[in-house]
Every structure is written in C-alpha cells, then in structure tokens.
C-alpha positions as CSV (number, residue, x, y, z in Angstrom):
1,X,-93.7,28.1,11.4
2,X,-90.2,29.3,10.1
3,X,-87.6,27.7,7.8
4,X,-85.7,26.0,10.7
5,X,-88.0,24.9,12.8
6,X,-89.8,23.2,9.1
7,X,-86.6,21.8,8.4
8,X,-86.4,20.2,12.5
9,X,-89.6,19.1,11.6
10,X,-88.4,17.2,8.3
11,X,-85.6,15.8,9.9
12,X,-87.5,14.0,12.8
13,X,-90.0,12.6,10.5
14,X,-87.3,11.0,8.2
15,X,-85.6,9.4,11.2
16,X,-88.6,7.7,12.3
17,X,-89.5,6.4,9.1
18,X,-85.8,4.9,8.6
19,X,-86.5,3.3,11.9
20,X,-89.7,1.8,11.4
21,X,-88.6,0.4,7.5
22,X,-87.8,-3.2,8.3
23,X,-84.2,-4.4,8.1
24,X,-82.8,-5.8,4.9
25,X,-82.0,-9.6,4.9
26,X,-78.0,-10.0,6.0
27,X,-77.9,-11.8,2.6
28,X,-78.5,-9.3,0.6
29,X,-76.2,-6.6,2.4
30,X,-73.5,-8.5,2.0
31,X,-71.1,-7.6,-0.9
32,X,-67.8,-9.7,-2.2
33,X,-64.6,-7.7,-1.5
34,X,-63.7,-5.2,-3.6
35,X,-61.8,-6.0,-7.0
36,X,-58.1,-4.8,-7.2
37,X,-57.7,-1.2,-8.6
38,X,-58.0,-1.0,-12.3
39,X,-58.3,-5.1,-12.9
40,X,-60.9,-7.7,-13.0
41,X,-59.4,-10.2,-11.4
42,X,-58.6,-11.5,-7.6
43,X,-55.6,-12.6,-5.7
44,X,-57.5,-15.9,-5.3
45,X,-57.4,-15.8,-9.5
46,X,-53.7,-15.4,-9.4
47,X,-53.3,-18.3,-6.9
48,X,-55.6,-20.6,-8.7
49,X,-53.3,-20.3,-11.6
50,X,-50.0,-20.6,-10.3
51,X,-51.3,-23.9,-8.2
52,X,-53.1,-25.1,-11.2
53,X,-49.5,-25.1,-13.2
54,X,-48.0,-27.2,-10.9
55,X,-51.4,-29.3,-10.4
56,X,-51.0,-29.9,-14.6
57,X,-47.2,-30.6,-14.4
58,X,-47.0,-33.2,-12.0
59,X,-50.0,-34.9,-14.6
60,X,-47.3,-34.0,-17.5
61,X,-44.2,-35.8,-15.2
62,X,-46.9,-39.3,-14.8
63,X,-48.4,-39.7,-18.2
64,X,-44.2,-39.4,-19.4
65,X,-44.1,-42.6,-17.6
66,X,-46.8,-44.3,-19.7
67,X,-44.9,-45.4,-22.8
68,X,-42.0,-47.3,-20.8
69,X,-44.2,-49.4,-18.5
70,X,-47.1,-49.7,-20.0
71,X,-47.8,-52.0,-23.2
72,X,-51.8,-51.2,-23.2
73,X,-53.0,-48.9,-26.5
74,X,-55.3,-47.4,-24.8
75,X,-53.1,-46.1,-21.9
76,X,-50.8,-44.6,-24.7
77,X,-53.8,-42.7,-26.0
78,X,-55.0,-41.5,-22.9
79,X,-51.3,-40.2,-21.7
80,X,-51.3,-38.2,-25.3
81,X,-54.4,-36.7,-24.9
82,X,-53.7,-35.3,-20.8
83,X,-50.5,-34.5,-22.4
84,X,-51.4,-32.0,-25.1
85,X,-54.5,-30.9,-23.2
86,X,-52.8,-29.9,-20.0
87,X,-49.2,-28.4,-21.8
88,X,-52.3,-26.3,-23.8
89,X,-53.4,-25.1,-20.7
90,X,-50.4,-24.5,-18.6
91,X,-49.4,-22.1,-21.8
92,X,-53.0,-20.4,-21.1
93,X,-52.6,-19.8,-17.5
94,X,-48.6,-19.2,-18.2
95,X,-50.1,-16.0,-20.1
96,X,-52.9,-15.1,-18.2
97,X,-50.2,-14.2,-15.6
98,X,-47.4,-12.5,-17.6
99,X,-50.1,-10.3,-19.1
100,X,-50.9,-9.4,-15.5
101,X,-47.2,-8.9,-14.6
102,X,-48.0,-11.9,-11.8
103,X,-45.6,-14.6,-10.6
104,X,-45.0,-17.6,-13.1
105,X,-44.4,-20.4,-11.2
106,X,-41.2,-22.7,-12.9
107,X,-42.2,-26.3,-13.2
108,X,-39.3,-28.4,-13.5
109,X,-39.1,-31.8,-16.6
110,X,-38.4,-35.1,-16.0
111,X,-40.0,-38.7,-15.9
112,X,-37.8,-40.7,-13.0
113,X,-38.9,-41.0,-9.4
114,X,-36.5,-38.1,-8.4
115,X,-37.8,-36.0,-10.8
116,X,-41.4,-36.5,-9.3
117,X,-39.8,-36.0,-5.7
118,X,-38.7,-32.9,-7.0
119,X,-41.2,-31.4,-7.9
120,X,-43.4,-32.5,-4.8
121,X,-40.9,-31.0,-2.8
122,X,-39.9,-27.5,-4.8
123,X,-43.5,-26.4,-4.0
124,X,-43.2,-27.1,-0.2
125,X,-46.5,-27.2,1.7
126,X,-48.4,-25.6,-1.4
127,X,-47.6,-28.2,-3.3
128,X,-49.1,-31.1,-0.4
129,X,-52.0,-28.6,0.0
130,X,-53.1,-28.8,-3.5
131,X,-56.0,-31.5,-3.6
132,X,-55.3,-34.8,-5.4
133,X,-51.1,-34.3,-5.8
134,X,-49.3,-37.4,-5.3
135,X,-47.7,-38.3,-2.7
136,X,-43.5,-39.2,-2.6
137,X,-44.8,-43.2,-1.5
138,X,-47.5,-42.7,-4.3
139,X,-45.1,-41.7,-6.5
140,X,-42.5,-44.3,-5.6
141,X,-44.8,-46.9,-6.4
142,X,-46.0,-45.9,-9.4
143,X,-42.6,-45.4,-10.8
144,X,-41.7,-49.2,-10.2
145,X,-44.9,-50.9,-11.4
146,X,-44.9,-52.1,-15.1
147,X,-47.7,-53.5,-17.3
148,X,-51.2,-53.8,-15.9
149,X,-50.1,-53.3,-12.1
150,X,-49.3,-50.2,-13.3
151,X,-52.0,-49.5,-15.4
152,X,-54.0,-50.0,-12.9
153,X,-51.9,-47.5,-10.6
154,X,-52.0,-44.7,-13.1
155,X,-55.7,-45.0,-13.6
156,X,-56.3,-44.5,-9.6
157,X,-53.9,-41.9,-9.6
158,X,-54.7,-39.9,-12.4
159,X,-58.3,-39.9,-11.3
160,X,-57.5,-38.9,-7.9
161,X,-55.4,-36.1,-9.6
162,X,-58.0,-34.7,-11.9
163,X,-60.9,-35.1,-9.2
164,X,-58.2,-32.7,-7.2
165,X,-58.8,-30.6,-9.9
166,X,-62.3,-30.3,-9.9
167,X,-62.3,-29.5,-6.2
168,X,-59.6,-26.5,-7.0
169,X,-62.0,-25.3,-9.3
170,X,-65.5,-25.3,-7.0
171,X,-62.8,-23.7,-4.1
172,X,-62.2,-20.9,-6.8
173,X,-66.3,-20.6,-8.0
174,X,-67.0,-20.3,-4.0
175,X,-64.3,-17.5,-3.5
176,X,-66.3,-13.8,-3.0
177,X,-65.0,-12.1,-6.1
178,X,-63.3,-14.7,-7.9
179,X,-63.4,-15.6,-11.1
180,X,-65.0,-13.0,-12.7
181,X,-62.2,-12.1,-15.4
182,X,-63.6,-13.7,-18.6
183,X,-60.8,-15.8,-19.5
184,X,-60.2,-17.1,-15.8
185,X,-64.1,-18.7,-15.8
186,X,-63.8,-19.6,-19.2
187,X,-60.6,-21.5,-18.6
188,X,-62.0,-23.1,-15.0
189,X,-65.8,-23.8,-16.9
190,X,-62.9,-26.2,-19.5
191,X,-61.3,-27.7,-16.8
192,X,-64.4,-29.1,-15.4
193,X,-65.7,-30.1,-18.6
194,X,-62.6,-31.9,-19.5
195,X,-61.3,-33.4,-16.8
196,X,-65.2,-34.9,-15.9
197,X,-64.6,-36.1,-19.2
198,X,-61.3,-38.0,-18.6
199,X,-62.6,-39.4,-15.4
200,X,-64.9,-41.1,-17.0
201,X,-62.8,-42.5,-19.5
202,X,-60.4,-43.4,-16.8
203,X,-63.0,-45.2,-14.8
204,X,-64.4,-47.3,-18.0
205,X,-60.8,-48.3,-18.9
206,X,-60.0,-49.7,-15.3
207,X,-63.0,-51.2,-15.3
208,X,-61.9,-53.3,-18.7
209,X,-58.2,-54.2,-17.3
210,X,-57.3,-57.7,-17.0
C-alpha cells in the first residue's frame, strides 16, 4: 500500500471515530463571552457600577432627611451608619472606573423633595429601571412625614431600597462573564453582606416602633 493511499486510509478511519464519539452535553460547550482585550472585567461590570452609584446616592439624599423629622435614636444611628457605609462605597466604585478610564456617573446633593426629584429624573429610565429606587409619590411622601409616621416610611423604603440592591447584585453574579475582576466580586460579595445586614436591623426596628 503507498503513502497516499495509507494516509486515505487514516483519514477515513478518524472521521468515523469522530462520528461515532457521542456528543458533549450543550452545557458544557457553552462558554461566557469573551473578556474585553487586555482587561478583566465586563461591560456588565462597568454598568453595575455606574447604576450602583446612583442606587447609593438616592440612600445618601433619604437618610439626610433623618435628623430633621425624625426624633428616634435609633433612626439617627442607622442613617449614620448607611451614610458612611455607602459614601465608602460610592468612592470604591468611583475609582474602580477612573482607573478603567470608564464613565463616572455625577450624583447630584441635596435633602428637599426637589432635590430627590432630581435625581430620579437626571438618570431617566435607568434610573426607574434600577430595582428598589423610589418613586417621585414615594419620595413626596416621605419628605412630608415627621416623627414615627415617618419612621415608619423610611424603614419600608430603605428596605425596599437595599433589597433593590441585592437583586442588582444576583443580576450581575448571573451575567456570563461578569464579575470576575477581583475587586468588582469582592465589592458586590460586601454589598450582600451588608445590606442583608441592615435589612435585618431595619426590619427589628419597625417591628419595635410605637
């Protein structure tokens, strides 16, 4: 037998082996989307972290309102600790994206009703997409209760807001891809942590309201 016809003869026999090997499970051939060139992080990454400023800001703008309307110790402590913990983490993810030459979204201050509006409306339909944002009526009436009423207001709300959170978070952990830079699952891994945390605080100090 010559070389070619050994070589035909090679050929043939490795074509019927490939088609008699059974087919690999449609699980395992499927791959997540390929990183960007040269980084380690997603466009869904980027997102999560321009949202997730606003998300935190709008919490900022509501526990402001606390020590004006509210004459409850506790409530003062909570408002101080969302305060420093979330203006913390809006100066993490306010880095992460200058570091990686991305957007920085700009949050605007303020503690009135129209400063709330603003903000609601500066980020459009992302801003109304976001899970657990308040809406303008939400917002309205929060602004005009005082003592337990609006305790009792902030406590729903900010609970709705951080369980908004959580869902941003398990959105990002179920995004092909995402969140594989170190610093972006170590940041989201602390905002489920913490916010799970203040939930349950939030939820024990409604329960003891008058």
């Amino acid at each position: 037998m010559n070389r070619l016809a050994i070589r035909s003869l090679v050929l043939v026999l490795a074509a019927a082996a490939l088609l008699a090997a059974p087919a690999a499970p449609l699980r395992a051939q499927r791959q997540p989307p390929a990183l960007p060139a040269g980084a380690n992080y997603t466009a869904a990454d980027g997102a999560f972290m321009q949202g997730m400023i606003g998300h935190h800001a709008q919490a900022l703008t509501m526990s402001a309102l606390v020590a004006e309307r509210s004459t409850t110790p506790a409530m003062a402590l909570l408002a101080e600790r969302i305060t420093v913990s979330q203006q913390d983490e809006i100066a993490i993810m306010r880095r992460w994206l200058v570091e990686r030459q991305q957007t920085v979204p700009s949050v605007g201050a303020g503690h009135d009703a129209h400063a709330m509006h603003a903000m609601h409306g500066a980020a459009g339909a992302t801003a109304r997409a976001m899970p657990g944002m308040l809406t303008p009526a939400q917002i309205d009436s929060l602004v005009a209760a005082r003592g337990t009423a609006f305790d009792r207001l902030f406590l729903r709300y900010m609970i709705q807001h951080h369980e908004g959170a959580l869902t941003m978070v398990t959105d990002l952990l179920k995004t092909p891809g995402a969140a594989r830079d170190p610093m972006v699952f170590q940041f989201v891994s602390d905002v489920d942590t913490d916010q799970r945390a203040e939930i349950r605080r939030m939820q024990a100090l409604l329960t003891s309201l008058p």
